[in-house]
N, C-alpha and C positions, 0 to 999 in steps of 0.2 A: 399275747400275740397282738401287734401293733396293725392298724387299718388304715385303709387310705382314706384321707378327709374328702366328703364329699362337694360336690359345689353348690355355692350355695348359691341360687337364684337371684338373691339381692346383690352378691357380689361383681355375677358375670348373666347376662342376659341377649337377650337379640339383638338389640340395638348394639352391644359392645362389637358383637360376632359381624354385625353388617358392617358395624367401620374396620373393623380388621379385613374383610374383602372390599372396602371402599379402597382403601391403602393399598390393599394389594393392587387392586385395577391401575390405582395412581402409578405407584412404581413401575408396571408393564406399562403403560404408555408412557411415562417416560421414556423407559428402553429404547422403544420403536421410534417414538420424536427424533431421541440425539443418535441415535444408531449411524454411521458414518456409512451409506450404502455402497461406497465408491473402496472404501476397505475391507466391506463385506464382499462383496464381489471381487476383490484381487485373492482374499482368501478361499471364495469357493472357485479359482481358475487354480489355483496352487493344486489342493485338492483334487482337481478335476484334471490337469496336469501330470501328476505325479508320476513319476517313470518308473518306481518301484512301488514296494508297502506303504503303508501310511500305518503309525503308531499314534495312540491317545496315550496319554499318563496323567497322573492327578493323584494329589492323598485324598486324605475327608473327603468327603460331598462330592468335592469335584474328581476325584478319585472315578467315586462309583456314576457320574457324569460321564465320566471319557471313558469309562467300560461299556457305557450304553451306546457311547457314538459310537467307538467301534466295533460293537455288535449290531448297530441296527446300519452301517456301512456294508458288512459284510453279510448281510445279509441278502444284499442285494446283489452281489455277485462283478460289483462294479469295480473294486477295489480287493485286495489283499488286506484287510485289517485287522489291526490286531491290539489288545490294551498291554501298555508294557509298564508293569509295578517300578517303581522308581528306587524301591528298595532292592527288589530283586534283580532290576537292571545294573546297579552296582555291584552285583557280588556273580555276575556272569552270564545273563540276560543282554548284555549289550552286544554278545555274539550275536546277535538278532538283525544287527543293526548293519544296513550297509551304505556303500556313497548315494546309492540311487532313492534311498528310503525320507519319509519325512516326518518327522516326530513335533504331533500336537500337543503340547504342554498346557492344561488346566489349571488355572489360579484364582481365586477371587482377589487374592490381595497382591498379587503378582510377587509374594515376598516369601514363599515358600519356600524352605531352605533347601528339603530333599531336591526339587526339581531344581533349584541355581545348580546344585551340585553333580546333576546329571548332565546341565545342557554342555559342559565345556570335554567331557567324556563321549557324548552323541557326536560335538561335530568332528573331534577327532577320528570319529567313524565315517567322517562326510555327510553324516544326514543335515538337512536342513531342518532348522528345530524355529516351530510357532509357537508365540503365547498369543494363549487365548485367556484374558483378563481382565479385573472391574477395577483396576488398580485405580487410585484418586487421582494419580497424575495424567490419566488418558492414555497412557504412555506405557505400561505395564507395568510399572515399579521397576525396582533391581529384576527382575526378571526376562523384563521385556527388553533391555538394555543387553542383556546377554546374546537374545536369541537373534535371529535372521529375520524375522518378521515378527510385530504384536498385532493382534486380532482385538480390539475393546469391545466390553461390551457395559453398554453404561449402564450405571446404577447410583438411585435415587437413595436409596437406603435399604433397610429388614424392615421386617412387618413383628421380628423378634422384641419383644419386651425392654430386650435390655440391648436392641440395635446388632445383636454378636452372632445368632443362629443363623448359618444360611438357609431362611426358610423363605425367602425372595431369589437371591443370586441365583438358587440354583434350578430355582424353576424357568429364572432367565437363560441359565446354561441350556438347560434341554429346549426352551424353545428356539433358540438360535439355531443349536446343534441338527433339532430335525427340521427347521426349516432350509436349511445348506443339505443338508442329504434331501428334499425333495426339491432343490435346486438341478443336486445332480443327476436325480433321476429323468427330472426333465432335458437337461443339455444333453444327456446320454441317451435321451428317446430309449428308453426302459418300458419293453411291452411288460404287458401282463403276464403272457407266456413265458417269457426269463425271468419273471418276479416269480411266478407258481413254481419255476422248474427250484428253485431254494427253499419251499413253502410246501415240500411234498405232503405233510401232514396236515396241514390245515384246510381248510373246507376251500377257502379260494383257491387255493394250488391242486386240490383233487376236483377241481369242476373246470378247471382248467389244463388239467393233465391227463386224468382217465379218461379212455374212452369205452365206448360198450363193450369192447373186447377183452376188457382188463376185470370184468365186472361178472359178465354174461355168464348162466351156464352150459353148458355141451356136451356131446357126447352121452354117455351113460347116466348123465343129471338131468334128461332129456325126456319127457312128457308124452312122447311119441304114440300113435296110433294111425289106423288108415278108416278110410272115409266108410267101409261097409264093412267094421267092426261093431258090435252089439254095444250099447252103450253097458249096459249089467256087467257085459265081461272086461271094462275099462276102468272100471270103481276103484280098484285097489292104483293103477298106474295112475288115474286121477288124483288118489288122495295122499300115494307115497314119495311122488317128488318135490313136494312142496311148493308149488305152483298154484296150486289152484286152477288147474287148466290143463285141457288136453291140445298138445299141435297136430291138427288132422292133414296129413298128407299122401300123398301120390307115391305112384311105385317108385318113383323117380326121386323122392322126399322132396319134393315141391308142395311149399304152403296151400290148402284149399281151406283152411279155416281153423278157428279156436273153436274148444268147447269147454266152459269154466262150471265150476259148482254153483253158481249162478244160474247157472243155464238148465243145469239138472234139479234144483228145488223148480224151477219154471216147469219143465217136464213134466216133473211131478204131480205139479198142483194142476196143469192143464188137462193132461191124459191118466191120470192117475196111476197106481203101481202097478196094475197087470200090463196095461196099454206098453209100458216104458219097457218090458221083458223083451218085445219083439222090436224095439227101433233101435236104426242105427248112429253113430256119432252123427252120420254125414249127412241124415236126418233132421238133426237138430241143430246144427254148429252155425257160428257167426263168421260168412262166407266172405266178410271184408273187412276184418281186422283190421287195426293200426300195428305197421310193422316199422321196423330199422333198421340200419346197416351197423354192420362191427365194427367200421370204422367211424361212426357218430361218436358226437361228447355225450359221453354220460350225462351228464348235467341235459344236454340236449331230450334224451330219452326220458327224464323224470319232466321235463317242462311238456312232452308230448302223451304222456300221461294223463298226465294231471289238466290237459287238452280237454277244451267244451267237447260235445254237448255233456259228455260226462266221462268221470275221470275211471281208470282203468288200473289194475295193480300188477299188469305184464305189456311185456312186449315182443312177438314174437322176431328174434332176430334171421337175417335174411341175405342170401347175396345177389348179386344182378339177374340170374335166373330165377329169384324166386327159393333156389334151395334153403329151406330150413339148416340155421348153423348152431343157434344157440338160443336161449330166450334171455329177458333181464326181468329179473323182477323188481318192485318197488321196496320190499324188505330189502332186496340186495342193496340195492342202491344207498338205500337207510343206513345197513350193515357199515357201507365202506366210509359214510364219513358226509355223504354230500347231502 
């Protein structure tokens, strides 16, 4: 059974490895030097523009290039995008396609033969079809000559051994690509809040979406007790709703205090165990709490928390009278993501 040769240290070492990212640096600033910003900019108003969908395509490299532009486009909620296989757009995929829509074509050599072969079937669809390419003419190649507009994007060379891997071009693809989507996220004044509402699952979209109410427990998940209940006879409600804390209130279930197992080793160790048989919550409890509303950010309630003089692992929640609604705890909070 045959192995892989290992490398040999004399043959490749640090110094090779740092001029391989010297080169690399070289090529991206070339980019940025000869970049044409005046056709950069006509291409992100096209984009920005667009009166329908906006479609990416590309084989190799640049293929999975213009999958990423139009998934990190639509991600954003600014556009309809979508990546349209240039294989599969020929065999019935081009149903996709209508007068209003506009199809970005990926090339490094603008000479791609799948995509020539698409753009004259897109415009008979009406789309308007972009190359976006490092063609040596500046110009797109045959490619660029086909379409309604070419997008360049210059390039110095590969950093490939034998000049042919795109393992330069396409890191130029993706930088261009997401610097034009945070183009357009600026022209489209893109809050945070429409970025999180597409981002449901991720930590920025849930510290931006949830609120205490989405989080909080309530009802029968509820820690409850009143102010001249025996602390002894509250043991079991202290320790089975997972809280760590008792909400001590009023007939009315208006907040007068927490009382947490903190507070009972305190008890404890003060008055010792007979002493503790005869006192009440309302006794011992902390008569000014940090509380919140249902409608706070989550996010809000963990930074109020985690609040000097010291941090705290609930909170009881509350509405403008004061009535006890829910609590949140810090595990919860943990639980959901933020």
């Amino acid at each position: 059974m045959g192995s892989l040769p290992s490398l040999s240290p004399a043959k490749f070492g640090v110094s090779d490895l740092s001029r391989l990212f010297q080169s690399q640096l070289d090529h991206l600033t070339n980019f940025f030097h000869k970049l044409d910003l005046v056709q950069a900019f006509s291409f992100t108003q096209t984009l920005l523009n667009a009166p329908g969908k906006i479609f990416f395509s590309g084989v190799g490299k640049s293929g999975i290039v213009a999958d990423k532009w139009a998934k990190t486009l639509a991600s954003l909620g600014l556009a309809e995008s979508l990546f349209l296989c240039p294989l599969n757009a020929l065999h019935g995929d081009l149903g996709l396609l209508s007068p209003k829509d506009i199809l970005v074509l990926l090339s490094k050599s603008g000479a791609s033969q799948e995509l020539m072969n698409l753009v004259p079937c897109a415009k008979s669809k009406g789309a308007y079809v972009v190359a976006v390419t490092s063609a040596e003419d500046g110009k797109g190649g045959l490619l660029g000559k086909l379409c309604d507009m070419n997008m360049h994007l210059p390039l110095s060379g590969e950093i490939c051994p034998f000049g042919l891997a795109p393992l330069t071009s396409s890191g130029i693809q993706i930088v261009f690509g997401d610097t034009i989507v945070a183009a357009l996220m600026e022209a489209n004044q893109l809050s945070k809040e429409q970025y999180a509402m597409n981002h449901p699952a991720g930590k920025i979209g849930k510290s931006l979406i949830f609120k205490v109410k989405d989080v909080m427990k309530k009802e029968n998940e509820l820690p409850l007790c009143k102010e001249g209940d025996l602390i002894m006879s509250q043991l079991t409600e202290l320790s089975s709703k997972g809280c760590g804390c008792l909400l001590v209130t009023d007939e009315s279930n208006r907040l007068i205090g927490t009382f947490t197992d903190g507070d009972l080793r305190r008890t404890l160790t003060a008055s010792g165990p007979n002493a503790i048989i005869n006192l009440t919550v309302g006794q011992m409890c902390n008569r000014n709490p940090r509380t919140i509303t249902a409608d706070a950010m989550a996010v809000d309630a963990m930074k109020k928390m985690e609040a000097a003089p010291s941090p705290v692992q609930f909170l009881p929640v509350v509405d403008d009278d004061n009535v006890v609604i829910g609590i949140v705890t810090l595990h919860g909070l943990v639980s959901a993501g933020l």
